[in-house]
C-alpha positions as CSV (number, residue, x, y, z in Angstrom):
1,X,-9.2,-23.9,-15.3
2,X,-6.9,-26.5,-13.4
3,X,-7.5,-24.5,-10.4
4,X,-11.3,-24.5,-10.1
5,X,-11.3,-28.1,-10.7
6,X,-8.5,-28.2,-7.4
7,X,-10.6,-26.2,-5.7
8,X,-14.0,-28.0,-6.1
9,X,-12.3,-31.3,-5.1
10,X,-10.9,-29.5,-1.7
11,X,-13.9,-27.6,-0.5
12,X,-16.1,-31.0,-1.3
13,X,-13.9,-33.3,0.8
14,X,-13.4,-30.7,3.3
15,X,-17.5,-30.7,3.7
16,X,-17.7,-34.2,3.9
17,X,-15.0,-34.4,6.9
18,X,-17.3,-31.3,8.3
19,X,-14.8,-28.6,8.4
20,X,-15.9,-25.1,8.1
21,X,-13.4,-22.8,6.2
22,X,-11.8,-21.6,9.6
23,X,-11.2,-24.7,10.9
24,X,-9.9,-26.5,7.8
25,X,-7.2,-23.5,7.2
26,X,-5.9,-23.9,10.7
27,X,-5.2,-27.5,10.5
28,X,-3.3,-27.3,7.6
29,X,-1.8,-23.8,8.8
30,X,-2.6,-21.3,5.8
31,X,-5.0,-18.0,5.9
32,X,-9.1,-18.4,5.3
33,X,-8.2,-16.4,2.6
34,X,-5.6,-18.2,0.9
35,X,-8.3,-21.1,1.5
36,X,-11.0,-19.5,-0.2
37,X,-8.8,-18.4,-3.0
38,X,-8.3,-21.8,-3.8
39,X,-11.6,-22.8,-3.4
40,X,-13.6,-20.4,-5.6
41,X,-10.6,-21.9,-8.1
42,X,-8.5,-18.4,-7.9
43,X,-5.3,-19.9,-6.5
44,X,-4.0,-23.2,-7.1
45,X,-2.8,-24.6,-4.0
46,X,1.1,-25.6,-4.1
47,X,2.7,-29.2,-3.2
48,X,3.3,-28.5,0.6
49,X,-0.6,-27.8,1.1
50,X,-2.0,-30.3,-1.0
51,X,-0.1,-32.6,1.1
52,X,-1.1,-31.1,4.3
53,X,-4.5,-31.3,2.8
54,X,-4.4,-35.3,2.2
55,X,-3.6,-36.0,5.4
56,X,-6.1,-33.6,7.7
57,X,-8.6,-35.1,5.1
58,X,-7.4,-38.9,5.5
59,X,-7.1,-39.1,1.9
60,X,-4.7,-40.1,-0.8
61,X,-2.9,-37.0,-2.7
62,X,-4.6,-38.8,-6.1
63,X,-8.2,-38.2,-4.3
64,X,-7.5,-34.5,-4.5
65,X,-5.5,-34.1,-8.1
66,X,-8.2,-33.2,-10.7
67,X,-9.0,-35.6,-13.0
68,X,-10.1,-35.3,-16.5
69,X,-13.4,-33.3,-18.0
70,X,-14.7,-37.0,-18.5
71,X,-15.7,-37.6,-15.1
């Protein structure tokens, strides 16, 4: 379950910067399909791409890390 939750957070800050798929998983140099894995919540994504994440998105680390069932 951890990994859907990752994956929701990515795909909806990579919308709101206005990245399609494609271009998001070049910036951050990983497949569209490792990408989509991690979106549909299949694959959790591992330390060096979340970072790589944070900063193409401009965002903390803590913006991406699920948080509880309560929010």
């Amino acid at each position: 379950m951890e990994a859907e939750k990752w994956g929701k957070r990515i795909k909806a800050y990579r919308k709101l910067k206005g990245y399609t798929q494609i271009n998001f998983a070049n910036k951050i140099d990983i497949s569209v399909s490792v990408l989509g894995e991690i979106e549909r919540g299949t694959r959790a994504p591992n330390e060096k791409m979340i970072n790589k994440m944070s900063i193409e998105l401009g965002i903390p680390v803590q913006e991406l890390t699920p948080k509880s069932d309560l929010n």
